[in-house]
C-alpha positions in Angstrom: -36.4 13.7 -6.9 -37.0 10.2 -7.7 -35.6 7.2 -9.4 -37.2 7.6 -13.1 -36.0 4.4 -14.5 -34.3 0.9 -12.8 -31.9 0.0 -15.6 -29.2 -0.8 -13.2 -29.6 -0.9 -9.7 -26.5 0.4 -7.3 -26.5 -1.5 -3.8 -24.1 -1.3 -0.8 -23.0 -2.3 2.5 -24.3 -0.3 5.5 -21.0 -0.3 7.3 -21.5 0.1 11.4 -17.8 0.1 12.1 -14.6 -2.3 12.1 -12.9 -5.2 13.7 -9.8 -5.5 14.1 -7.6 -8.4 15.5 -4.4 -8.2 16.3 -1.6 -10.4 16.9 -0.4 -12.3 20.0 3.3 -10.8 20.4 4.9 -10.0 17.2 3.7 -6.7 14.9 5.5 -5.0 11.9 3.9 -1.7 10.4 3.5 -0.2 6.8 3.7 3.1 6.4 2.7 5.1 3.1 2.3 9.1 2.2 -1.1 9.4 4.1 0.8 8.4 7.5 2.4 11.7 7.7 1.8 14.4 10.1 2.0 17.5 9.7 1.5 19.8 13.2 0.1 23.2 12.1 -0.8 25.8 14.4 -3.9 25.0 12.5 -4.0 21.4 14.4 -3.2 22.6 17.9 -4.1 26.0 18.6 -2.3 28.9 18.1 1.8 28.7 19.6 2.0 32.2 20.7 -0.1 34.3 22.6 0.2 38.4 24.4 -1.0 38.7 27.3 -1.2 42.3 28.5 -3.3 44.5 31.4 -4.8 47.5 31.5 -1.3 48.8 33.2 2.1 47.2 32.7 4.4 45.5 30.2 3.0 42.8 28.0 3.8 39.0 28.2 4.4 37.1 24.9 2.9 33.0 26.3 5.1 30.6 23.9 5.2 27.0 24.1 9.1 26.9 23.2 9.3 25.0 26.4 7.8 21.8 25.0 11.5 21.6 22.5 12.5 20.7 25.8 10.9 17.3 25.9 13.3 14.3 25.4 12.4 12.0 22.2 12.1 8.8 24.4 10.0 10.3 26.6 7.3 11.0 23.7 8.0 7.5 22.7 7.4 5.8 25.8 3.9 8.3 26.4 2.3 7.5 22.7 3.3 3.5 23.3 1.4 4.0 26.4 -1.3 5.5 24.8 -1.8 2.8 22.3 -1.6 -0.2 24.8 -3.6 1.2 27.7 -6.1 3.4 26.0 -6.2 2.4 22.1 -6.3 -1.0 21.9 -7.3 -2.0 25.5 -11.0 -3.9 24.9 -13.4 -3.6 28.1 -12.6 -6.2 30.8 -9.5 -7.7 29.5 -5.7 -6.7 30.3 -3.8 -4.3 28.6 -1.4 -6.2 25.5 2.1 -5.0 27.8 3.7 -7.6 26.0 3.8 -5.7 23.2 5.0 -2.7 24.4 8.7 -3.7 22.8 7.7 -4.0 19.3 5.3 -0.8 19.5 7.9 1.4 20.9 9.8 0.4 18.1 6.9 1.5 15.7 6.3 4.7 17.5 9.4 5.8 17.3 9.5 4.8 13.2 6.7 6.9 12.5 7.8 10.1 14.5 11.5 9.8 13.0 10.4 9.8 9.6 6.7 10.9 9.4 5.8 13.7 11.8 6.5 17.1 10.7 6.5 20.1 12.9 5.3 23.6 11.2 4.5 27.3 12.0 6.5 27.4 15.9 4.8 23.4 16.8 6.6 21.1 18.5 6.7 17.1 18.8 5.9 17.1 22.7 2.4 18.5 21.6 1.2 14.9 20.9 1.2 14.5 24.7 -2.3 16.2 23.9 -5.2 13.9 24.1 -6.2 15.0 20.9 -3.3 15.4 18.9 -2.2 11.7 20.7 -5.2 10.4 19.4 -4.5 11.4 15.6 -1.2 10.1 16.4 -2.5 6.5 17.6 -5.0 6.1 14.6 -2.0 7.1 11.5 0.4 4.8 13.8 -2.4 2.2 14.2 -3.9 2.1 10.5 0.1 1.4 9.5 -0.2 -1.7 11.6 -3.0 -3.1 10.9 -2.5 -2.7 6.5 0.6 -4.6 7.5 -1.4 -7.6 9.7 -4.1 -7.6 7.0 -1.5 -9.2 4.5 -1.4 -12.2 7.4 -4.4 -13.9 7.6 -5.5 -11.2 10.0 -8.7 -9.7 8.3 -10.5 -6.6 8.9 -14.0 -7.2 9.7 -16.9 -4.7 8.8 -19.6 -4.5 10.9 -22.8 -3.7 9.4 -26.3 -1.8 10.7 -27.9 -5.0 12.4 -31.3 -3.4 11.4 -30.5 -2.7 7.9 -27.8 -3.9 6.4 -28.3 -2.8 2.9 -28.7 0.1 1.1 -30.0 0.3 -2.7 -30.3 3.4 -5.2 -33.5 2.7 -6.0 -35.0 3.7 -2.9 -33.4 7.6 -3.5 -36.1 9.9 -3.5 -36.5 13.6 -2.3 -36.9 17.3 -3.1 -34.9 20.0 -3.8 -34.9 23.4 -4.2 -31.4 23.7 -5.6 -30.3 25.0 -9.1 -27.0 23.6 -9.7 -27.7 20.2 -11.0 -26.9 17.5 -14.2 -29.4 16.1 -16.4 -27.9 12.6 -15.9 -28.1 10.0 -19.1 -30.5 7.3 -18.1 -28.5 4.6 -19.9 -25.5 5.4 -16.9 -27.8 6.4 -14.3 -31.3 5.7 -13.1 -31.6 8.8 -11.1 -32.9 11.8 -12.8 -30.6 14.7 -11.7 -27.7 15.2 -9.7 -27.8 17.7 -7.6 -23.9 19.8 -7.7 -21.9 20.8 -4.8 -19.2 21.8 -7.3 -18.0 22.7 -10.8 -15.8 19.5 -10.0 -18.9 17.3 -9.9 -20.4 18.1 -12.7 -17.6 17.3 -15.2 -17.0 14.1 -13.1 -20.6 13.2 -14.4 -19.6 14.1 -17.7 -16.5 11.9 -17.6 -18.2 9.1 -15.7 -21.3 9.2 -18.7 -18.6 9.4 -21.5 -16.5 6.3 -20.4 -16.9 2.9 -22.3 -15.9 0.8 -18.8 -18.6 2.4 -16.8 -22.2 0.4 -16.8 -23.8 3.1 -14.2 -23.2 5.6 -11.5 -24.9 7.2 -8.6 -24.2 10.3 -6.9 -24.1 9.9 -3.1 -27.2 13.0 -2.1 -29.7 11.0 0.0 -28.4 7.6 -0.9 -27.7 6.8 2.4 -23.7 5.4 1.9 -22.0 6.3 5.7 -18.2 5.5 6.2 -17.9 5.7 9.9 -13.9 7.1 11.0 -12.6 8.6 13.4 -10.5 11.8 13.7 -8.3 12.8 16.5 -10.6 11.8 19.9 -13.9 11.8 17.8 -16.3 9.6 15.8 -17.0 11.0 12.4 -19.1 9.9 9.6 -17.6 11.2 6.1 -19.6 10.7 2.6 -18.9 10.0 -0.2 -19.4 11.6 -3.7 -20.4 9.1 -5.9 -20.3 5.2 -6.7 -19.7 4.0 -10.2 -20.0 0.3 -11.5 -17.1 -0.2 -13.8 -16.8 -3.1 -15.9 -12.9 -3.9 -16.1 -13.4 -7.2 -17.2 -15.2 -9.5 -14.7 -18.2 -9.6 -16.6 -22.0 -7.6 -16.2 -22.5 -10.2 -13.3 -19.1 -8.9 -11.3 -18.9 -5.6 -11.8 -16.3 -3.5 -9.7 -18.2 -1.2 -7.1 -15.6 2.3 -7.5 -16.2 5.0 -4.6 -15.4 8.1 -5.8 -14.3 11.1 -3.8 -13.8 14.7 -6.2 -11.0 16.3 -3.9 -9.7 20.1 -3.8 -6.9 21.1 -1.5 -6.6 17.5 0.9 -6.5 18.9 4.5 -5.6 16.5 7.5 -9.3 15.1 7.6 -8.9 14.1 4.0 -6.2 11.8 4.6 -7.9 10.4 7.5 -10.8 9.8 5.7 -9.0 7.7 2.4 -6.7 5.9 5.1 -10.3 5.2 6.7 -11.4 3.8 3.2 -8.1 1.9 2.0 -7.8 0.7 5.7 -10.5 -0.6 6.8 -13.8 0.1 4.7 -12.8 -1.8 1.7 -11.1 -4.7 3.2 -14.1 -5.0 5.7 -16.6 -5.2 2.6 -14.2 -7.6 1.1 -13.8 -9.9 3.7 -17.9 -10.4 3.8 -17.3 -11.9 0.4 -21.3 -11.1 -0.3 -21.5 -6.8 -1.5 -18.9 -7.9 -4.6 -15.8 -5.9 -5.7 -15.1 -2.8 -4.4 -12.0 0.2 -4.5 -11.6 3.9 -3.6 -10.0 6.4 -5.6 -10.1 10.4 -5.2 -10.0 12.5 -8.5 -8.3 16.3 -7.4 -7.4 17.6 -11.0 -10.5 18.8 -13.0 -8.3 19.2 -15.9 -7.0 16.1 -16.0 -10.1 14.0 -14.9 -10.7 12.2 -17.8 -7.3 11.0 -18.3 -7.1 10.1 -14.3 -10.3 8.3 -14.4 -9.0 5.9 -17.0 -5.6 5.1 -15.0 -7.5 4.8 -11.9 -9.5 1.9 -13.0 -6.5 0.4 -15.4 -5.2 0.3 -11.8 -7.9 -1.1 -9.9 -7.7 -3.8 -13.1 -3.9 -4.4 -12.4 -4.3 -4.9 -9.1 -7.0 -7.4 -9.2 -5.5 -9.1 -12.1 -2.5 -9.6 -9.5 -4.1 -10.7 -6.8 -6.1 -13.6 -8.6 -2.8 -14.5 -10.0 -1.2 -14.9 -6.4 -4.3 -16.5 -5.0 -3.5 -19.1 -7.7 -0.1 -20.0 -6.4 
């Protein structure tokens, strides 16, 4: 496939990773719905195991002996965690002097957002991995809080090539499902479909007075770098759509679009990732324009969705150029 027409051309940031600074002594956190955990046997193995010979009575393995664990304990390990292993940067002393406040935090988010499911229990986030996921929901609270405070995130971008455009999409395919896009929305010929889901996105997005263009995210090239549990990931995603909600054809806002079934862990992780630190990154290099997340998870109720999501997006910008103003 290749770019038939250039009507409206779709660029974007090439985002490497974050920076994040954060303060000397004093930190509050703000949590939200996507800070919850929920320990599954799904998460951290299975919480019951038989062990049995070839001769002899069999042994059911539990981990009921974790219930076992005192709360402060946990607290005291995941504040650890955080200072000494989290946020320690190469060469330089671990922040103890805020070991206070982030106890304090710690034990916040496991009081009111850690759920335990299915025979788990809370002393399994003495787990590297599970402490890890831990860190990052505890961590991303923090720093939406700081970013209100002159604390900014910074996005770092691909040193060698910073920029990505649609009009450099082009490739083969050899699959079926696909949309016949309308080249006054979109200068790509097809998209190609991973889902029912997409195409009536397309026909949504194509069908919307505020939307000036859109570009489905197959070969593109847009890479949000996150991370999940103890690992680097790189999620993608779905489309981009340049809606005009009232900035003018020479502002437009740059909407990434995720089309979202059933939201496992990794789903929250990646829209925290996005909300967090991705579009607050791009923001603060005051150069890529406007740009906002939203994830679309009822096909029946796309169209209507799509319109509140970007009266939203409108409200919210309206807002903050009104406080700016102050």
């Amino acid at each position: 496939m290749r770019p038939e027409r250039d009507p409206l051309e779709i660029r974007f940031p090439r985002v490497e990773g974050y920076r994040v600074e954060l303060p000397e002594d004093k930190i509050e956190a703000e949590f939200n719905d996507d800070s919850a955990l929920i320990l599954t046997p799904e998460l951290t193995g299975p919480s019951r195991v038989q062990q049995s010979g070839i001769i002899g009575e069999t042994i059911d393995l539990t981990v009921e002996h974790l219930g076992d664990l005192r709360r402060s304990s946990l607290v005291f390990y995941l504040a650890t965690h955080l200072i000494y292993k989290k946020w320690r940067e190469q060469g330089q002393p671990p922040r103890t002097n805020l070991f206070g406040p982030v106890k304090r935090i710690v034990k916040q988010w496991l009081d009111n957002y850690l759920e335990c499911k299915g025979g788990t229990y809370p002393a399994q986030l003495m787990y590297l991995e599970l402490a890890d996921m831990a860190c990052e929901k505890i961590t991303a609270a923090i720093t939406q809080a700081e970013s209100k405070k002159e604390r900014p995130i910074k996005a770092v971008l691909d040193a060698y090539n910073p920029v990505g455009s649609s009009k450099h999409v082009s490739f083969n395919t050899s699959k079926t499902e696909r949309w016949e896009t309308d080249s006054r929305k979109c200068h790509i010929n097809w998209v190609v479909l991973d889902s029912d889901w997409e195409a009536e996105f397309c026909r949504v997005a194509e069908g919307h007075p505020q939307v000036k263009a859109y570009v489905k995210n197959h070969n593109l090239g847009l890479e949000v770098p996150y991370q999940y549990g103890s690992i680097m990931r790189t999620y993608i995603p779905d489309f981009i759509v340049l809606v005009d909600d009232g900035h003018g054809d020479n502002n437009l806002l740059h909407l990434i679009v995720e089309i979202k079934g059933y939201r496992r862990e990794d789903a929250k992780v990646k829209k925290t990732t996005m909300d967090t630190y991705w579009v607050p990154g791009v923001k603060h290099l005051q150069k890529y324009g406007r740009w906002a997340f939203a994830e679309f998870g009822d096909v029946f109720h796309m169209e209507s969705d799509f319109g509140e999501k970007i009266a939203a997006e409108f409200d919210k910008l309206i807002a903050a150029q009104v406080e700016e103003k102050r």
